[in-house]
N, C-alpha and C positions, 0 to 999 in steps of 0.2 A: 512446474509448467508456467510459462508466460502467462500475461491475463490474454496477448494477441500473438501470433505467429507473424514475421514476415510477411507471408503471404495474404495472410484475411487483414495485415492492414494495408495492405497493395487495393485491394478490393473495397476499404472505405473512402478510397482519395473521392473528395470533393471531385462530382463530373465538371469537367472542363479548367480543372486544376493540372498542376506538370504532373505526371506521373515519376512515380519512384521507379529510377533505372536498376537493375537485379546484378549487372556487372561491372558498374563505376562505384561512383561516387557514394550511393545510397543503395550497396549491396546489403543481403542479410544480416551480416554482421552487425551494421550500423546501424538497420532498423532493430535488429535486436536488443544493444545497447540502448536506443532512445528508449524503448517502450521499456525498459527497467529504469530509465532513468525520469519516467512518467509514474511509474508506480510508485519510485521513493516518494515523488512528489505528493502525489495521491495519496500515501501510506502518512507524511508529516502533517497536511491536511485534512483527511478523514479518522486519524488514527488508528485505519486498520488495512491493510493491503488488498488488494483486489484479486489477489490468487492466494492458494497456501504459500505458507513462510515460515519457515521453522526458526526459532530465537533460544540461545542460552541463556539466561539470566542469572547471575549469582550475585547474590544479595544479605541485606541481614535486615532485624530490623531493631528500634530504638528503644521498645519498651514490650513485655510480655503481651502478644495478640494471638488471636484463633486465624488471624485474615491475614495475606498481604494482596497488595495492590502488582499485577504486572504494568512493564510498559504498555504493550498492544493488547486492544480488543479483541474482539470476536475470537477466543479461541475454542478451539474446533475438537482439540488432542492435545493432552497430556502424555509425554513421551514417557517423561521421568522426574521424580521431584526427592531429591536427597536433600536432607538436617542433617549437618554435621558428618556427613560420608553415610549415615543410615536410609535407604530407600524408604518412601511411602506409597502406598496401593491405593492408586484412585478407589473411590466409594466405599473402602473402610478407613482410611486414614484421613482424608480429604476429599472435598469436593469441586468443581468451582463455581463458580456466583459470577451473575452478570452484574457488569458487564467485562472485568478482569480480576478478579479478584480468587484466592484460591484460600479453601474455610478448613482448619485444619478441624478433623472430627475426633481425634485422638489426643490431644489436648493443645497448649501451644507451643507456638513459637516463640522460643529463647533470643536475647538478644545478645548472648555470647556466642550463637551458633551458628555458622554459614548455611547458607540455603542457596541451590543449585536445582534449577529449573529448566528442561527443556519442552517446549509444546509449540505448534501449531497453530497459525492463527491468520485470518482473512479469511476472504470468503472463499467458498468450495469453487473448485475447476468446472468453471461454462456457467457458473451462479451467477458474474456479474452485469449487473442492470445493461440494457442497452447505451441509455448514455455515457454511462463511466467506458465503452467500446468505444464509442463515436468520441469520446472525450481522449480517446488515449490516441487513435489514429488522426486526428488533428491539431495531437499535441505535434506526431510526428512529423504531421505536413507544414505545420507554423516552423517547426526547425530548419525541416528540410528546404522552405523557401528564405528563411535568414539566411543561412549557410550559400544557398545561390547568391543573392543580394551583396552578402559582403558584410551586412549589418544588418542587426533586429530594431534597428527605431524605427524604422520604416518600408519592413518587407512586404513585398505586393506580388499578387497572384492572380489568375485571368480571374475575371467576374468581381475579383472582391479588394478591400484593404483589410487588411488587419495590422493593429498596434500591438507592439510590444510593450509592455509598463514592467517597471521594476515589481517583482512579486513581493507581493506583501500579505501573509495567509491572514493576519488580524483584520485586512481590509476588502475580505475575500479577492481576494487576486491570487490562488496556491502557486499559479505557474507563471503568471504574468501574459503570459496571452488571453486576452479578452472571451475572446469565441470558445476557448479551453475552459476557461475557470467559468462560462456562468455555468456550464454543464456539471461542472465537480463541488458546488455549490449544492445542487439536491442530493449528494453523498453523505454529508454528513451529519442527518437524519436518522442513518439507517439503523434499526435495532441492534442490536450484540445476538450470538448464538449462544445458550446457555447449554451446559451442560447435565446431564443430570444422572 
């Protein structure tokens, strides 16, 4: 599931901003696209998605450990976690550890042996904060008014300006819109969900 639907981000446009037309230009479709293409941004920035997200990971690792480390945070569910084509069972084989990390309880992890992981991760459906909403739906309106304009250095909309700056996540800027990023900025704070 989306972190917004078309329509509830219809419903956060800035009052007195253009609204997004539902049969041109800025049909479902392309609101849909943007708000995934908000999330990636949100997911490289906060390192963790703002809906569920299922990830495969196969991996190995360098020297004999009980742990490895995943890419993404907050995971939620363990799908399935095969050594070498062998399955292991959550909570007698392993556990995981916040904030990514998966603890084998059954001994270790070989470093001749492939490791294939699938699980779950971001926050749970209708969890996320208000402002990562308001941050996703004015990611969509900052595009949608570039896209009108012709260009992002300089796109304008009633009541307000906003700048585009090249994004730069080490300078907090995740998306390069101003108005967007100070909001996704109190994101990456947020605790891990541990499993247990």
């Amino acid at each position: 599931m989306a972190l917004l639907t078309a329509g509830q981000v219809r419903e956060r446009i800035t009052p007195g901003s253009t609204p997004l037309d539902n049969t041109g230009r800025f049909d479902d479709t392309w609101v849909d696209r943007t708000v995934s293409e908000f999330a990636d941004a949100f997911a490289a920035w906060a390192g963790y998605y703002p809906q569920p997200t299922t990830t495969t990971e196969v991996l190995s690792v360098h020297q004999w450990t009980d742990r490895i480390m995943l890419a993404w945070r907050k995971i939620t569910s363990v799908t399935s976690l095969e050594v070498a084509g062998t399955a292991l069972t959550f909570g007698t084989d392993f556990y995981v550890e916040h904030p990514a990390a998966i603890v084998r309880e059954d001994g270790l992890f070989d470093p001749d042996e492939e490791i294939e992981i699938v699980y779950v991760h971001g926050l749970a459906n209708g969890t996320a904060p208000e402002y990562v909403k308001r941050a996703c739906a004015l990611y969509v309106e900052k595009v949608a008014a570039a896209e009108r304009g012709g260009s992002t250095a300089d796109p304008r909309s009633t009541g307000d300006v906003t700048y585009y700056v090249m994004p730069d996540p080490s300078n907090g800027r995740p998306t390069g819109w101003r108005e967007v990023d100070r909001l996704l900025v109190m994101a990456r704070g947020q605790s891990a969900t541990v499993l247990a």
